[in-house]
C-alpha positions in Angstrom: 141.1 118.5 109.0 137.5 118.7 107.8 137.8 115.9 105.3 139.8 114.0 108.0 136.6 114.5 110.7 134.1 113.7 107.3 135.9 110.4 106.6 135.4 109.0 110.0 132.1 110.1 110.7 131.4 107.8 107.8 133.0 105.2 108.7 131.9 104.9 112.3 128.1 105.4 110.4 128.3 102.7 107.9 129.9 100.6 110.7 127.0 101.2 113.6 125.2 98.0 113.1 122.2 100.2 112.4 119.2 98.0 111.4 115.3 98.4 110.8 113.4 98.0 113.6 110.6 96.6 110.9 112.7 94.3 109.4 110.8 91.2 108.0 113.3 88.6 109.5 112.5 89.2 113.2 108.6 88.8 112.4 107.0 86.1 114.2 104.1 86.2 112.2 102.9 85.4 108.7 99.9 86.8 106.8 97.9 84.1 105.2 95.5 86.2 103.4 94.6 89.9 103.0 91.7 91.0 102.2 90.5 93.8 100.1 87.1 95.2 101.0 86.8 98.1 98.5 88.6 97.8 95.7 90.3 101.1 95.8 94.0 102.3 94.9 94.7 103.1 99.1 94.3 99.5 100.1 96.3 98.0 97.0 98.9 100.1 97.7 98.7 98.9 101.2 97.9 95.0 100.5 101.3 95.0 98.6 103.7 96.0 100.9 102.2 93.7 103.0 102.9 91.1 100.8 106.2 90.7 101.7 104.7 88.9 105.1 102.8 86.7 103.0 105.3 83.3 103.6 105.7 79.7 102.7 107.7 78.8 105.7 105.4 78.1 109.2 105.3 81.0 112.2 104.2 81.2 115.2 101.3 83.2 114.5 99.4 83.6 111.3 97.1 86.0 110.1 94.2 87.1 108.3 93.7 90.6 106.9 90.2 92.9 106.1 91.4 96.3 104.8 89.3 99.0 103.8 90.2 102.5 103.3 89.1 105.6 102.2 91.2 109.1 101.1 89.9 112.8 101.3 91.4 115.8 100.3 89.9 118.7 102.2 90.1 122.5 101.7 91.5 123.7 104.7 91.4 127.0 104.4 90.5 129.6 101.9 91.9 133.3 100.9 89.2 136.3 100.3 88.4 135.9 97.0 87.2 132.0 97.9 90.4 130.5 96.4 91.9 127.6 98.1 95.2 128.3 100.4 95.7 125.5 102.3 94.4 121.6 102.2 94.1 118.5 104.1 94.8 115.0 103.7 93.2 112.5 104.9 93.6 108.7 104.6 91.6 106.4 106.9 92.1 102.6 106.8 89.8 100.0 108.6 91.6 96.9 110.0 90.4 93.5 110.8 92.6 90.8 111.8 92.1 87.3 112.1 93.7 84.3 113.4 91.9 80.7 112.5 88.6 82.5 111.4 88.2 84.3 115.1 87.9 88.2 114.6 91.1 89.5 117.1 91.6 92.7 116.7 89.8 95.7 114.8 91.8 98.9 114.1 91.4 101.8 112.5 94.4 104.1 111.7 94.0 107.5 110.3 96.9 109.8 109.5 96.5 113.1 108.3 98.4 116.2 106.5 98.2 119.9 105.6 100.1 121.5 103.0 99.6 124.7 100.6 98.0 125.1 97.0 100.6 125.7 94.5 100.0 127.7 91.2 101.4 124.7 89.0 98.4 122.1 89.2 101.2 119.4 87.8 103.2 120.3 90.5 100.4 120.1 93.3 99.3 116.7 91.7 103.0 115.5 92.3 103.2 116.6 95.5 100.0 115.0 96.7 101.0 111.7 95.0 104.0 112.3 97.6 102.2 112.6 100.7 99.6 109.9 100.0 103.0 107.6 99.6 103.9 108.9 102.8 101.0 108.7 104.7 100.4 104.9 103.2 103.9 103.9 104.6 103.3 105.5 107.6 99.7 103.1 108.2 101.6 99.9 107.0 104.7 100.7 109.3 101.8 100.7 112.1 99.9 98.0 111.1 103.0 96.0 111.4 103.8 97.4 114.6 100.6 96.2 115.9 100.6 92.5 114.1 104.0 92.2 115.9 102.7 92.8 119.4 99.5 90.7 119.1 
């Protein structure tokens, strides 16, 4: 009965129609340029997957991009010897967007996150390579957000 019930549930899954709500064929926009401010590993990450936007074929609205961002990494809190517990992430991006040299819109999104110190510093490095990835996506799936509503 359980493999029965397991069966269907993925079939009526797989079968939803389920798609992004980001997905790069329902933008009416194209990005004609980005531009890097400070050349720093946050805002390449962030230029390329914006590139996919970058297109041959005309929109209705085209763009032009200033990014700028910045990362921190924060102790948050600390035990009693002075040792670090907790820290904080921190990655900030400046926005500018453009349409036919005219500045529309300036943005700035910051997202944050907390997490624990771990003995392993290989580990810890990992983990914070992790939650910049994250924290990236989560600007890029805003900025796009807002480049669709202009």
């Amino acid at each position: 009965m359980k493999k029965i019930i397991l069966i269907l549930s993925l079939l009526f899954l797989t079968n939803c129609g389920f798609e992004s709500v980001l997905s790069i064929k329902d933008a009416n926009f194209k990005i004609n340029k980005i531009e890097v401010m400070i050349n720093d590993n946050i805002s390449s990450k962030i230029k390329k997957r914006l590139q996919i936007y970058v297109k041959k074929d005309p929109q209705p609205k085209t763009y032009n991009l200033k990014l700028n961002s910045k990362s921190d990494i924060k102790v948050s809190s600390k035990d009693t010897k002075g040792d670090p517990l907790t820290y904080e992430m921190i990655i900030q991006t400046d926005l500018e967007i453009f349409s036919k040299d005219n500045l529309i819109k300036k943005k700035v999104y910051k997202k944050s996150f907390n997490y624990n110190n771990q003995s392993n510093k290989f580990n810890l490095k990992q983990y914070e390579k992790n939650i910049e990835k994250n924290l990236v996506n989560q600007i890029v799936e805003n900025i796009i957000i807002n480049l669709l509503s202009i």
